[in-house]
PDB file of N, CA, C and O in Angstrom:
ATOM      1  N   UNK A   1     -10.022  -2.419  -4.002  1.00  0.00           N
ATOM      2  CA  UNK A   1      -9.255  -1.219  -4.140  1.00  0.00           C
ATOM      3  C   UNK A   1     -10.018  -0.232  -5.001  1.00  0.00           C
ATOM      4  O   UNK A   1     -11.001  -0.582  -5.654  1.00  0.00           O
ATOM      5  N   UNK A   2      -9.457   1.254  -4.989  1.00  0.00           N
ATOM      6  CA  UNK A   2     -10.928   1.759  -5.679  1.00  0.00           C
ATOM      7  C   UNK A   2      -9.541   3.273  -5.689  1.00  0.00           C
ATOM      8  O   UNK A   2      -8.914   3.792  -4.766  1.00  0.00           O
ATOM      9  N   UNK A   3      -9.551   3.497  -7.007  1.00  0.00           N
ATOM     10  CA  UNK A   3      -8.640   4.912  -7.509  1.00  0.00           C
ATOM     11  C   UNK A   3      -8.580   6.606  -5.854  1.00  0.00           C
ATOM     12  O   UNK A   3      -9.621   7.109  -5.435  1.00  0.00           O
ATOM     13  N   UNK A   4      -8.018   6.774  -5.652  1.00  0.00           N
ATOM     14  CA  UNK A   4      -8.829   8.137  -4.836  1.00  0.00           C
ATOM     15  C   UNK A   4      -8.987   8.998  -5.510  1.00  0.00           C
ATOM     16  O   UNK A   4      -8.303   9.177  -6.519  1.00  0.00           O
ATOM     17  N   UNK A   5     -10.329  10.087  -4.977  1.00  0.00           N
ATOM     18  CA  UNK A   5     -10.587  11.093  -5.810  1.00  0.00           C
ATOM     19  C   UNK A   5      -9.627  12.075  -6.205  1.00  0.00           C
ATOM     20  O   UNK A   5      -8.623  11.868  -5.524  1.00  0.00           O
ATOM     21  N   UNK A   6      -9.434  13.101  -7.020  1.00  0.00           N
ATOM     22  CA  UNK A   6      -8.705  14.176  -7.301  1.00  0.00           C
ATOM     23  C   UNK A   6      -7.434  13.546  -7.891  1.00  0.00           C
ATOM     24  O   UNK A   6      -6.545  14.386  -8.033  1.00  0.00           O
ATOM     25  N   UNK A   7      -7.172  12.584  -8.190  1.00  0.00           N
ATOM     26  CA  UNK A   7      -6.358  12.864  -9.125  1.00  0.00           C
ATOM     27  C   UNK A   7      -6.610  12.114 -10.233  1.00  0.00           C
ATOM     28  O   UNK A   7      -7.259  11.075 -10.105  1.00  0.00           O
ATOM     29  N   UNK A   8      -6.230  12.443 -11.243  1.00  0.00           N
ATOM     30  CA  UNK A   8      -6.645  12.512 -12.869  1.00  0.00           C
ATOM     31  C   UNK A   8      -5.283  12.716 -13.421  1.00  0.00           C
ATOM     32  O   UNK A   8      -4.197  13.134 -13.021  1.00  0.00           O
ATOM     33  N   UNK A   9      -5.812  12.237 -14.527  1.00  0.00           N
ATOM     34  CA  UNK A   9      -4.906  11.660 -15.637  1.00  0.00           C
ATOM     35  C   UNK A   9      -4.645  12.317 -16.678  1.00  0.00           C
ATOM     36  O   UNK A   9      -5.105  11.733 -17.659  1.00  0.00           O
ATOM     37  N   UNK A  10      -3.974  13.528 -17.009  1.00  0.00           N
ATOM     38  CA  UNK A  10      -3.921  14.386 -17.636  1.00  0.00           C
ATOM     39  C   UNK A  10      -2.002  13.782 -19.247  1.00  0.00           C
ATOM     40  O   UNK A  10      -0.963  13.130 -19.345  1.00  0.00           O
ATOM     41  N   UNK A  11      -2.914  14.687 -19.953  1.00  0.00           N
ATOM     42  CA  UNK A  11      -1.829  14.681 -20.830  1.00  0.00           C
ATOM     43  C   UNK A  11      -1.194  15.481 -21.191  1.00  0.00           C
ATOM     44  O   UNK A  11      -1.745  16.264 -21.966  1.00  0.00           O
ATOM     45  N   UNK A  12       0.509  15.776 -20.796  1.00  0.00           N
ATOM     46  CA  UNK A  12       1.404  16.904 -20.717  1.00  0.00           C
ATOM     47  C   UNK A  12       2.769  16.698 -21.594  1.00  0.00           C
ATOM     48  O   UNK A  12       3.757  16.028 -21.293  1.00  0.00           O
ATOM     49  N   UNK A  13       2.532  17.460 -22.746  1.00  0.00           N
ATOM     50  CA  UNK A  13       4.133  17.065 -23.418  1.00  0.00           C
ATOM     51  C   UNK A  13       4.010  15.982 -24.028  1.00  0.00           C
ATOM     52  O   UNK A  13       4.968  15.474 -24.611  1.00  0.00           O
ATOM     53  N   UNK A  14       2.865  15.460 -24.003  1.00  0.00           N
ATOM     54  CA  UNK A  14       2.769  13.955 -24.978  1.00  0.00           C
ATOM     55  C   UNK A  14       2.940  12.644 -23.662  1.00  0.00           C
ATOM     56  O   UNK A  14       2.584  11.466 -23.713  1.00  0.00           O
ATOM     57  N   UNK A  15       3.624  13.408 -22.540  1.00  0.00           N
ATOM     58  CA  UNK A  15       3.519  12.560 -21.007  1.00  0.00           C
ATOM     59  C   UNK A  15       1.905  12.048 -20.555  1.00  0.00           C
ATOM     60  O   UNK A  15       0.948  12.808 -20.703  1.00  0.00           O
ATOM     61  N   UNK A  16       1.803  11.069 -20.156  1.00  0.00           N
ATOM     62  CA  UNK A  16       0.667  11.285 -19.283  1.00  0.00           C
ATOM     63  C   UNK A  16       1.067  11.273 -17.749  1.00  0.00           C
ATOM     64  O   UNK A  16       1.768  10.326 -17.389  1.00  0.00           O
ATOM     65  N   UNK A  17       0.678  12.278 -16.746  1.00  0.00           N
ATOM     66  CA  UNK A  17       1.219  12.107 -15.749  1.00  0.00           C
ATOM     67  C   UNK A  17      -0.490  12.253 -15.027  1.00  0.00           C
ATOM     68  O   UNK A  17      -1.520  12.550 -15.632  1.00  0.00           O
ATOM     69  N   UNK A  18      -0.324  11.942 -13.615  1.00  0.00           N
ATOM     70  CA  UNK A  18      -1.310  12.269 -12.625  1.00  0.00           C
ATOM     71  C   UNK A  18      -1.011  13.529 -11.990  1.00  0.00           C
ATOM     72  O   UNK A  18       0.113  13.983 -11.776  1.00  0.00           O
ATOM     73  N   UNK A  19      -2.621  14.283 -11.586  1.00  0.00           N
ATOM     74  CA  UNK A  19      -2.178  15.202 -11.151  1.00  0.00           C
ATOM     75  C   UNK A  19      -3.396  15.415 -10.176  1.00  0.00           C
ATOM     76  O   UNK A  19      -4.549  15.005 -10.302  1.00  0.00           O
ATOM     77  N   UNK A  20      -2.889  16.088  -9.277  1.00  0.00           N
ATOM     78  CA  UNK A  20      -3.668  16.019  -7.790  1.00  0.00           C
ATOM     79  C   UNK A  20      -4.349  17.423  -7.700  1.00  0.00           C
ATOM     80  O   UNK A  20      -3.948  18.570  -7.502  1.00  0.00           O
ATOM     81  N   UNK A  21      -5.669  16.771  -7.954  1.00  0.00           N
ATOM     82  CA  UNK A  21      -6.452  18.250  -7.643  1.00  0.00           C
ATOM     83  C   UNK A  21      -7.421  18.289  -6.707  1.00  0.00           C
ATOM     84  O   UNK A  21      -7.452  17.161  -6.216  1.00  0.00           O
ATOM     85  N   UNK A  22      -8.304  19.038  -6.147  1.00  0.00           N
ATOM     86  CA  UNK A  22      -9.063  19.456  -4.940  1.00  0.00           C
ATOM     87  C   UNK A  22      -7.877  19.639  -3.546  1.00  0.00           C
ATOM     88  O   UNK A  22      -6.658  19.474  -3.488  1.00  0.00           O
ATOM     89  N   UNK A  23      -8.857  20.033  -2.573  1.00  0.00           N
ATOM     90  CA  UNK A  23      -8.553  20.542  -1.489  1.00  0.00           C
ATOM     91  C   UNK A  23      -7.702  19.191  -0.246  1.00  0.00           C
ATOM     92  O   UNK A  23      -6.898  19.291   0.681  1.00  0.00           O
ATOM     93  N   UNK A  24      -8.147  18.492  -0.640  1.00  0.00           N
ATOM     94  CA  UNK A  24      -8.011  16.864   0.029  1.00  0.00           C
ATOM     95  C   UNK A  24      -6.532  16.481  -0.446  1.00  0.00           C
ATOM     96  O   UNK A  24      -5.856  15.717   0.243  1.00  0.00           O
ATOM     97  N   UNK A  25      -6.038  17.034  -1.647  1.00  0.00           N
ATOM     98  CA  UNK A  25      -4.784  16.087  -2.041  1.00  0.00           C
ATOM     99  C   UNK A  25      -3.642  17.894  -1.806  1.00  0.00           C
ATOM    100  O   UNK A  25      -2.446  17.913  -2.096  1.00  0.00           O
ATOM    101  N   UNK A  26      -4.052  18.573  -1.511  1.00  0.00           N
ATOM    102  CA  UNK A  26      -2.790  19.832  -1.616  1.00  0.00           C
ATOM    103  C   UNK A  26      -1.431  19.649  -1.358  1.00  0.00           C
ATOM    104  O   UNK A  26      -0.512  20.295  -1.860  1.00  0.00           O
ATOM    105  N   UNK A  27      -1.320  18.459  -0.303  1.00  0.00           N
ATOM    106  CA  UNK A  27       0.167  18.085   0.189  1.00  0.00           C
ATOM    107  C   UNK A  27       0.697  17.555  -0.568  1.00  0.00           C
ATOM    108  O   UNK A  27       1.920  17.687  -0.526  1.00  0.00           O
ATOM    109  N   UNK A  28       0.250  16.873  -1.418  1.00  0.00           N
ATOM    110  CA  UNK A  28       0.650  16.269  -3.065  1.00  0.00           C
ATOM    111  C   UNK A  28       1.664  16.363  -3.710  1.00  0.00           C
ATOM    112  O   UNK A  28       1.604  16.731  -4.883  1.00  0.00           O
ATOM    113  N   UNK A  29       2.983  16.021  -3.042  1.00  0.00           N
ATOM    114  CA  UNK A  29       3.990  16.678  -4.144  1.00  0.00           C
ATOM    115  C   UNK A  29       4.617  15.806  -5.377  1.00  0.00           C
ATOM    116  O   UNK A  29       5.403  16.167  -6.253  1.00  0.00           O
ATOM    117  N   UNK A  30       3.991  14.511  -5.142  1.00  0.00           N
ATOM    118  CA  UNK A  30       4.642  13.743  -6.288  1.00  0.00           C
ATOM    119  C   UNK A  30       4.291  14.286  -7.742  1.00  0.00           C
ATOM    120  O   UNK A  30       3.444  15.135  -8.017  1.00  0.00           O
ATOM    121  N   UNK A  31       5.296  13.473  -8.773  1.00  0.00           N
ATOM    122  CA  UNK A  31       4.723  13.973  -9.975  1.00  0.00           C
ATOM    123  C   UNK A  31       4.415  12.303 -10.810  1.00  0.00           C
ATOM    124  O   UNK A  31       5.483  11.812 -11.175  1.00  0.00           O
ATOM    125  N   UNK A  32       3.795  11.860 -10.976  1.00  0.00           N
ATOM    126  CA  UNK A  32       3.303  10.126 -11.445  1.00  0.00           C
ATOM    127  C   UNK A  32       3.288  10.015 -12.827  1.00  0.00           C
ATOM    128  O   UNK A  32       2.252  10.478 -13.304  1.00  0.00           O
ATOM    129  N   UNK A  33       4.199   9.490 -13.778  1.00  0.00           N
ATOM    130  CA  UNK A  33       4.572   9.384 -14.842  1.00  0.00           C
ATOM    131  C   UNK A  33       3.570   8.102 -14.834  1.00  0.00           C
ATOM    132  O   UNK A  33       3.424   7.400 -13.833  1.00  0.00           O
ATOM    133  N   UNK A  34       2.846   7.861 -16.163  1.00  0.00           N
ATOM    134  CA  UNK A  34       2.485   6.757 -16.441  1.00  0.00           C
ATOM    135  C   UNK A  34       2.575   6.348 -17.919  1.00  0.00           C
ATOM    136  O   UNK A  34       2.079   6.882 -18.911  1.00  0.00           O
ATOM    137  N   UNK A  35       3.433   5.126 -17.781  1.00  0.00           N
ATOM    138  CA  UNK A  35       3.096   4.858 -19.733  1.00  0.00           C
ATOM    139  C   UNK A  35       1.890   4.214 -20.239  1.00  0.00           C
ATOM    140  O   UNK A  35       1.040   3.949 -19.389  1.00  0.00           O
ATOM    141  N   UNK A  36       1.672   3.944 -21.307  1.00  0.00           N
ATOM    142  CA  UNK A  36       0.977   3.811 -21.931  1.00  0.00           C
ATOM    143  C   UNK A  36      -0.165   2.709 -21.323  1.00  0.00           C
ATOM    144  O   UNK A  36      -1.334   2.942 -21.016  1.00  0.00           O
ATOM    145  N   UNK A  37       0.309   1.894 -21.280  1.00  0.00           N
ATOM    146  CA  UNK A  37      -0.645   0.628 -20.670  1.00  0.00           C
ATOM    147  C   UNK A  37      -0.942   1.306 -19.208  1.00  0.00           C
ATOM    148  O   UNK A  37      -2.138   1.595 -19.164  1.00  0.00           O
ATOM    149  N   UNK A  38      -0.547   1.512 -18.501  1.00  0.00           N
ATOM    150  CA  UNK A  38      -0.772   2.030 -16.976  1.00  0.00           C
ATOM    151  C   UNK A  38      -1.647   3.296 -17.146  1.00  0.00           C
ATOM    152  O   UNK A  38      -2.168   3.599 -16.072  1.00  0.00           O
ATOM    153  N   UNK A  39      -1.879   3.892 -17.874  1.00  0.00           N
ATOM    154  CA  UNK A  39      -2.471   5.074 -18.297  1.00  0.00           C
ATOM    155  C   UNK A  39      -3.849   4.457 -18.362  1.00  0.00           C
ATOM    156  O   UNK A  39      -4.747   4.619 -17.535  1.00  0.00           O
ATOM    157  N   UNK A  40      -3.894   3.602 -19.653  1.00  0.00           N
ATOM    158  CA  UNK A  40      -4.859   2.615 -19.953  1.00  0.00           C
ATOM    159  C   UNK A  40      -6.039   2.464 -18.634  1.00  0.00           C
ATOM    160  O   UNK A  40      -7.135   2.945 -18.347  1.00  0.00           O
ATOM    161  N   UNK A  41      -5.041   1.463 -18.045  1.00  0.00           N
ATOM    162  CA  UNK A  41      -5.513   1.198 -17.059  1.00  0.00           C
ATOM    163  C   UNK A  41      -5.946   2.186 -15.878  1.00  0.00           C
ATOM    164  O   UNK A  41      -6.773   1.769 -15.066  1.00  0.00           O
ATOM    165  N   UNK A  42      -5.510   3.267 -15.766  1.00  0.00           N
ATOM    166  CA  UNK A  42      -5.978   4.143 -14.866  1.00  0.00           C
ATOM    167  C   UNK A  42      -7.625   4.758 -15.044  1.00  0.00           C
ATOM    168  O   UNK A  42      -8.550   4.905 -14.245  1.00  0.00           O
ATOM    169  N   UNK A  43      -7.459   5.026 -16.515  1.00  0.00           N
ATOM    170  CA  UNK A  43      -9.072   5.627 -17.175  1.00  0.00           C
ATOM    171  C   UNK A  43      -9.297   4.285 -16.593  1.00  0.00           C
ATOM    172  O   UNK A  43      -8.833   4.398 -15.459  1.00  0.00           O
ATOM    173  N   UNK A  44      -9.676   3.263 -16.704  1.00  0.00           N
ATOM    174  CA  UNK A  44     -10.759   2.028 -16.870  1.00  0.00           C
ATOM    175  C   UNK A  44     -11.143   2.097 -15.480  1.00  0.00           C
ATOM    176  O   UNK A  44     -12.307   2.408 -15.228  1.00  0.00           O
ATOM    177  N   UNK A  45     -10.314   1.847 -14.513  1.00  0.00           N
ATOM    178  CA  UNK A  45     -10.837   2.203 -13.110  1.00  0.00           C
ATOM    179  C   UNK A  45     -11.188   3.126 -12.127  1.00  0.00           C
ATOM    180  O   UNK A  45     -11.228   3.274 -10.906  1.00  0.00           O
ATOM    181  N   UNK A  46     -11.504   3.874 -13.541  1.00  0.00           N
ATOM    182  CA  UNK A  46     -12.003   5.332 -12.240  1.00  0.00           C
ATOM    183  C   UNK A  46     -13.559   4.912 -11.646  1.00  0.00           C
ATOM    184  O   UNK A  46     -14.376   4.357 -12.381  1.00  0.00           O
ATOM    185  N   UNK A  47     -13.768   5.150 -10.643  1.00  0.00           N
ATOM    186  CA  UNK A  47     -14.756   5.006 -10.029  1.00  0.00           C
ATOM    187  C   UNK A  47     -15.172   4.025  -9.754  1.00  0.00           C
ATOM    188  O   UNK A  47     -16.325   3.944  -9.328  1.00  0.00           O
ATOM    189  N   UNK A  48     -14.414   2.991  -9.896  1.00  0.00           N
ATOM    190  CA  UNK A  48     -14.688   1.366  -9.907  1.00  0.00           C
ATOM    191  C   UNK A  48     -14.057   0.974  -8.608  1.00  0.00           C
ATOM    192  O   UNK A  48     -13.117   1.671  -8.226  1.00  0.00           O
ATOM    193  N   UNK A  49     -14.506  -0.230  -7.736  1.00  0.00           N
ATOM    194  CA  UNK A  49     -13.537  -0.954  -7.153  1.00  0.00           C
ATOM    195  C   UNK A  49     -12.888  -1.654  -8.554  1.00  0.00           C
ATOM    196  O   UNK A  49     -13.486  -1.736  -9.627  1.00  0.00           O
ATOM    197  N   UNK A  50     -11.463  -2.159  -8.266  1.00  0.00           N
ATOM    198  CA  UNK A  50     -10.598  -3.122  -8.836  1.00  0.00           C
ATOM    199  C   UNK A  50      -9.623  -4.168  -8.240  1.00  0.00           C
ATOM    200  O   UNK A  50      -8.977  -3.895  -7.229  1.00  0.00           O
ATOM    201  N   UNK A  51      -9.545  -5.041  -8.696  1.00  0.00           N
ATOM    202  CA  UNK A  51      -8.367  -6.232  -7.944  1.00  0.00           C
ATOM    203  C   UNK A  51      -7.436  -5.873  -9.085  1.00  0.00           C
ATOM    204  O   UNK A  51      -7.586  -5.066 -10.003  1.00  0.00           O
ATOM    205  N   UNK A  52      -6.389  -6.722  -8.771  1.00  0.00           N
ATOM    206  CA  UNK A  52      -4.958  -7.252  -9.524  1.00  0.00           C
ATOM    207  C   UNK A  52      -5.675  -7.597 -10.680  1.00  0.00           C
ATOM    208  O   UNK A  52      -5.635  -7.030 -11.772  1.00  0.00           O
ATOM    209  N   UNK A  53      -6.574  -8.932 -10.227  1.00  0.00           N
ATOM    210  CA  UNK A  53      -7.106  -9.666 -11.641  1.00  0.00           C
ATOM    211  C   UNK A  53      -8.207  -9.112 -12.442  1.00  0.00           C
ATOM    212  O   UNK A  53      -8.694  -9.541 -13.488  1.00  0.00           O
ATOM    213  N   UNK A  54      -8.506  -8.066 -11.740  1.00  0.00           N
ATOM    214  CA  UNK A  54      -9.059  -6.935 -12.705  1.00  0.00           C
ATOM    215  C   UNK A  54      -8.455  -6.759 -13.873  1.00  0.00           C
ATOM    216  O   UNK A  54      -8.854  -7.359 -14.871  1.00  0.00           O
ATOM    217  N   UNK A  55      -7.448  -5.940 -13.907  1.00  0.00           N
ATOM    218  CA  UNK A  55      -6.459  -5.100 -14.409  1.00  0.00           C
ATOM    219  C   UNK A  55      -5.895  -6.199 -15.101  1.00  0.00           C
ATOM    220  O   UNK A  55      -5.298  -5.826 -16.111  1.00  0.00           O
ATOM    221  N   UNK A  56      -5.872  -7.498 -14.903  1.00  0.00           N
ATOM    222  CA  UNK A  56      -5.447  -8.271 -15.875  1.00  0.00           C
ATOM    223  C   UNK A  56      -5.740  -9.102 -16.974  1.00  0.00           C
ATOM    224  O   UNK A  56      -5.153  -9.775 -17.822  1.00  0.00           O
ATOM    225  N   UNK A  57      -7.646  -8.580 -16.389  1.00  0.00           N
ATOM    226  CA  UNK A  57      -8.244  -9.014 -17.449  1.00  0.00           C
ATOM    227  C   UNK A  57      -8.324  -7.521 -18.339  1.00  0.00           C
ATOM    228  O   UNK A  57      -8.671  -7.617 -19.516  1.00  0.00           O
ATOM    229  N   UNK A  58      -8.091  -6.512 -17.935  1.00  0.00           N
ATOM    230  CA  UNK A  58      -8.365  -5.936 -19.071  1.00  0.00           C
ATOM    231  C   UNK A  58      -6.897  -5.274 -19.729  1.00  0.00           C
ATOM    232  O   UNK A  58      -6.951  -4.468 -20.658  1.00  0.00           O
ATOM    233  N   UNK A  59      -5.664  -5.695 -19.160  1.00  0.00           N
ATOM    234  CA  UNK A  59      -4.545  -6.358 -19.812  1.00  0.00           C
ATOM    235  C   UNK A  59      -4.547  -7.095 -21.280  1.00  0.00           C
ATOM    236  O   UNK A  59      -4.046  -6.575 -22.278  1.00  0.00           O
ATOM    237  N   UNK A  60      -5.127  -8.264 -21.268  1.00  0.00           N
ATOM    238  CA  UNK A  60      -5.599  -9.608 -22.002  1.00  0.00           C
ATOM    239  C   UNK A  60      -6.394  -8.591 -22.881  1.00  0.00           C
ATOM    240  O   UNK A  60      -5.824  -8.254 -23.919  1.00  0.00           O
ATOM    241  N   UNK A  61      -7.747  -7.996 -22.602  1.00  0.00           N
ATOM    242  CA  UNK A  61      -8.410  -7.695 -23.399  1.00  0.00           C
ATOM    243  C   UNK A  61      -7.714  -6.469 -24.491  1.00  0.00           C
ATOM    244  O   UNK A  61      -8.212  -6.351 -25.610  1.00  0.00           O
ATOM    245  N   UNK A  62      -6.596  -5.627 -24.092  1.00  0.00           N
ATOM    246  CA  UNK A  62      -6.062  -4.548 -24.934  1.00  0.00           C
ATOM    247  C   UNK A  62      -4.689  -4.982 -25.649  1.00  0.00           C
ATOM    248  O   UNK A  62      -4.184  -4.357 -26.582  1.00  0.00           O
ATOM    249  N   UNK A  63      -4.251  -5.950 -25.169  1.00  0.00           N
ATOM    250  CA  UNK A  63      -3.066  -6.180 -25.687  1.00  0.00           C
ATOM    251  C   UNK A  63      -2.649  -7.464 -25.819  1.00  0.00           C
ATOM    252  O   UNK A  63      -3.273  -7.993 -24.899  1.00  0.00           O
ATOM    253  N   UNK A  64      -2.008  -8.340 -26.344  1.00  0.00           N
ATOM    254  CA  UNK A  64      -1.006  -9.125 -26.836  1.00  0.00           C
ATOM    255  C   UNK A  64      -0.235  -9.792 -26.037  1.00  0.00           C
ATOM    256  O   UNK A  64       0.906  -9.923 -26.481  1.00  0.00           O
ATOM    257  N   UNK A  65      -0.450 -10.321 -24.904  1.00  0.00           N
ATOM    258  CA  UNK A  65       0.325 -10.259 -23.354  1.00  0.00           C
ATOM    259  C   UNK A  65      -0.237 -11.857 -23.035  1.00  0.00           C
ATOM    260  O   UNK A  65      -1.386 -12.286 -23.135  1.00  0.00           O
ATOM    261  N   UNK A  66       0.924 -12.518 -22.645  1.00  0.00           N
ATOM    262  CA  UNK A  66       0.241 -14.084 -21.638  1.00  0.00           C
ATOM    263  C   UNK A  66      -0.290 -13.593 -20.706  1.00  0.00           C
ATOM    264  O   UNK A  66      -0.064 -12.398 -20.514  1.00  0.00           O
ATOM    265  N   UNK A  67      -1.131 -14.269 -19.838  1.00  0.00           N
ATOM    266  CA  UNK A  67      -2.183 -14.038 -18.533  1.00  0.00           C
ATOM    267  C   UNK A  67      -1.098 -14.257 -17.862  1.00  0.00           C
ATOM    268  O   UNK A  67      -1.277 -13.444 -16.955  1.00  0.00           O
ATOM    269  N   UNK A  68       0.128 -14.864 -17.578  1.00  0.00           N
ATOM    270  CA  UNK A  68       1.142 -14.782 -16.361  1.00  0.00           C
ATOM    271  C   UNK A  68       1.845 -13.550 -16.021  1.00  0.00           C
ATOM    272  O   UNK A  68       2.121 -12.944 -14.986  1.00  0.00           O
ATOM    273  N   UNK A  69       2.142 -13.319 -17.993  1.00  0.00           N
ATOM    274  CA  UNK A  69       2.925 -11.747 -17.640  1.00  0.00           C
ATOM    275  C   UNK A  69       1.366 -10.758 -17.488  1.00  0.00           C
ATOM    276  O   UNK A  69       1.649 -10.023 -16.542  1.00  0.00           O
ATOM    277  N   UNK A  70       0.719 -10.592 -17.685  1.00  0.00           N
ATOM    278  CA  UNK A  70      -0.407  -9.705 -17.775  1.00  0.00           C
ATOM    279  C   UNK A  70      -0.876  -9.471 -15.796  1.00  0.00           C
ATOM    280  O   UNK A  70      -1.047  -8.332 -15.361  1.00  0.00           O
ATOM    281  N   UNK A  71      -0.998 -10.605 -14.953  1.00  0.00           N
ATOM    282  CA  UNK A  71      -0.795 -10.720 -13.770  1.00  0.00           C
ATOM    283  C   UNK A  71      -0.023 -10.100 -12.935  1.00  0.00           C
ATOM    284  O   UNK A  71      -0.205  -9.439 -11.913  1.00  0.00           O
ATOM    285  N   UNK A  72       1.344 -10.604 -13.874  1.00  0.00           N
ATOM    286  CA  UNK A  72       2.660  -9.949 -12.597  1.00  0.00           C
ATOM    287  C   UNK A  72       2.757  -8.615 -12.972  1.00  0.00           C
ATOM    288  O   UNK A  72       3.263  -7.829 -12.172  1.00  0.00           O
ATOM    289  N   UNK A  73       2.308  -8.172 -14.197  1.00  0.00           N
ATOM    290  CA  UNK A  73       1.817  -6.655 -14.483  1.00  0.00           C
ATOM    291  C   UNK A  73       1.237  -5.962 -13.995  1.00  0.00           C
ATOM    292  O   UNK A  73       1.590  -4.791 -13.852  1.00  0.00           O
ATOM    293  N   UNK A  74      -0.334  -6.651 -13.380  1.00  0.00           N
ATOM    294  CA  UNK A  74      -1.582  -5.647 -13.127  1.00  0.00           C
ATOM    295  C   UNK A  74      -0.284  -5.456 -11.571  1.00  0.00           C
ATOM    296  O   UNK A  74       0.325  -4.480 -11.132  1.00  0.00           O
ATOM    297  N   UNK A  75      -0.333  -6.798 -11.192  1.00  0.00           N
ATOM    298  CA  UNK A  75       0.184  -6.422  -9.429  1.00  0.00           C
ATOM    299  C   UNK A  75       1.227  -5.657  -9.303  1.00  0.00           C
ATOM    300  O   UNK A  75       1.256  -4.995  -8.265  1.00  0.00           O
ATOM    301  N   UNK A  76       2.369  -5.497 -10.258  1.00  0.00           N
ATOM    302  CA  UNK A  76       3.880  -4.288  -9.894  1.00  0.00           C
ATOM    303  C   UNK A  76       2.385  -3.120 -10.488  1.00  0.00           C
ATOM    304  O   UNK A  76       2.273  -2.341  -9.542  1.00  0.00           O
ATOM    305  N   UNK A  77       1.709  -2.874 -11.160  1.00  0.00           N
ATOM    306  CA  UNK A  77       1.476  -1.759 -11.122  1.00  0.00           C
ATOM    307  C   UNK A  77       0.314  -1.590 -10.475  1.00  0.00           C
ATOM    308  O   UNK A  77      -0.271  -0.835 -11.252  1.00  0.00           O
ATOM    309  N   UNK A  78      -0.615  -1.831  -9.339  1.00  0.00           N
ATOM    310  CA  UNK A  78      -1.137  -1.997  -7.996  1.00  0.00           C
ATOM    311  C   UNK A  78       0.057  -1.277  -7.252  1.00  0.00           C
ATOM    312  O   UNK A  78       0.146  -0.052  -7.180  1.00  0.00           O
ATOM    313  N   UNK A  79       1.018  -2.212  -6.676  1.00  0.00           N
ATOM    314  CA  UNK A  79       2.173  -1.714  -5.405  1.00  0.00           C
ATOM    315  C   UNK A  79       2.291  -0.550  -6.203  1.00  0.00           C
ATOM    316  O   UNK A  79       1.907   0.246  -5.346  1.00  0.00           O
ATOM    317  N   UNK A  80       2.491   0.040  -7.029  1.00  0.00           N
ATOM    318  CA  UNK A  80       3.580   1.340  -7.537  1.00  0.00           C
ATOM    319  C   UNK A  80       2.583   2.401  -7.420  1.00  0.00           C
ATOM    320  O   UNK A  80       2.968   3.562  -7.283  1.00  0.00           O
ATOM    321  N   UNK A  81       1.123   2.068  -7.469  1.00  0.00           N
ATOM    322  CA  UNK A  81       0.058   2.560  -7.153  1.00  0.00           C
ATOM    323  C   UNK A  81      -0.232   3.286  -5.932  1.00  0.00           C
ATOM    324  O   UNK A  81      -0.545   4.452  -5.688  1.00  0.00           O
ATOM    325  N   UNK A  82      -0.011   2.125  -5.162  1.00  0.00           N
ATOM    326  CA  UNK A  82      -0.263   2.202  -3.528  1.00  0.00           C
ATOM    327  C   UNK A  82       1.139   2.822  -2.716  1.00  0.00           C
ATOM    328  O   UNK A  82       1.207   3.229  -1.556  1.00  0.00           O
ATOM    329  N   UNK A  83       1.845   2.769  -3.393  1.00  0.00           N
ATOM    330  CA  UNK A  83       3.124   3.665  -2.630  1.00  0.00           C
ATOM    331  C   UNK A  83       2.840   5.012  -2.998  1.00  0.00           C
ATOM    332  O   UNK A  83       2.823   6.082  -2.388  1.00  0.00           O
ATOM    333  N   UNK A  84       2.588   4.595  -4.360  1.00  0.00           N
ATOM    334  CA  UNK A  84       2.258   6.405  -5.016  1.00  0.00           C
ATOM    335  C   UNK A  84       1.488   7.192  -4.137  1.00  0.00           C
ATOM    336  O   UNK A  84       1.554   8.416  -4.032  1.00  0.00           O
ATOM    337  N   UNK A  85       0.590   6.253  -3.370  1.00  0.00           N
ATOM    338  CA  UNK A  85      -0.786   6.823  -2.360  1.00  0.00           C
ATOM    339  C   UNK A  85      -1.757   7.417  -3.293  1.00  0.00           C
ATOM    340  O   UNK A  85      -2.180   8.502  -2.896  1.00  0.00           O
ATOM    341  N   UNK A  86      -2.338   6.923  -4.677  1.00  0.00           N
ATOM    342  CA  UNK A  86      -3.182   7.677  -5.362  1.00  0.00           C
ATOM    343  C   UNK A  86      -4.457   6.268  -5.604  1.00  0.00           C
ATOM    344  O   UNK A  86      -5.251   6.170  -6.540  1.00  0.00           O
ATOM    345  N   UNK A  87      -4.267   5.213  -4.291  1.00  0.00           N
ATOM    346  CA  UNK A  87      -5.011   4.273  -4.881  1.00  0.00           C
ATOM    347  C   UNK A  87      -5.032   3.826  -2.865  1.00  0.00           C
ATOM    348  O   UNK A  87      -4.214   3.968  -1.956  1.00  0.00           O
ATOM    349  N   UNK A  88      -6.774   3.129  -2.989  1.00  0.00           N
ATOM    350  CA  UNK A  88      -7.497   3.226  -1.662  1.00  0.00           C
ATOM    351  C   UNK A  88      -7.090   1.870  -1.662  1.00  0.00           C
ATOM    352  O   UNK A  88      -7.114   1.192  -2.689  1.00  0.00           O
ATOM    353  N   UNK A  89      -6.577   1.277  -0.152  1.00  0.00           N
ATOM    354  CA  UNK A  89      -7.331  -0.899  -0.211  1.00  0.00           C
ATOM    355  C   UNK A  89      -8.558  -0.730   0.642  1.00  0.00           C
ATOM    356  O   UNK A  89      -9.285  -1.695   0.875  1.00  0.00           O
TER     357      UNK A  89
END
């Protein structure tokens, strides 16, 4: 899986939301709230391919989290990703 281009991770109001820029994303109408850890994780994989167990190792590495919950983490926030449509398989 690998982030798609143009959208970025901006910080609004103390929010971090995504926001869809270039010519490729214009139909774009969502607005993508992300907290803190999901944020995290968004910088780390820009330009990267990533798996689930990506994201869960670098889960483990930032925070305080069992590898089971850190797992069922990276993957709800993968799907929430991929519905969002701001993330390639």
């Amino acid at each position: 899986m690998k982030a798609k281009p143009g959208f970025n991770l901006r910080e609004v109001c103390g929010e971090n939301i995504i926001v869809a820029e270039g010519k490729e994303n214009i139909d774009f109408s969502n607005i993508i709230s992300m907290n803190e850890s999901s944020a995290y994780l968004w910088k780390m994989i820009q330009g990267k391919d990533f798996t689930p167990e990506a994201l869960q190792q670098l889960l483990l590495e930032e925070y305080e989290v069992e590898e089971e919950t850190a797992l069922a983490d990276a993957k709800a926030v993968v799907q929430q990703w991929i519905k969002a449509g701001i993330v390639e398989e």
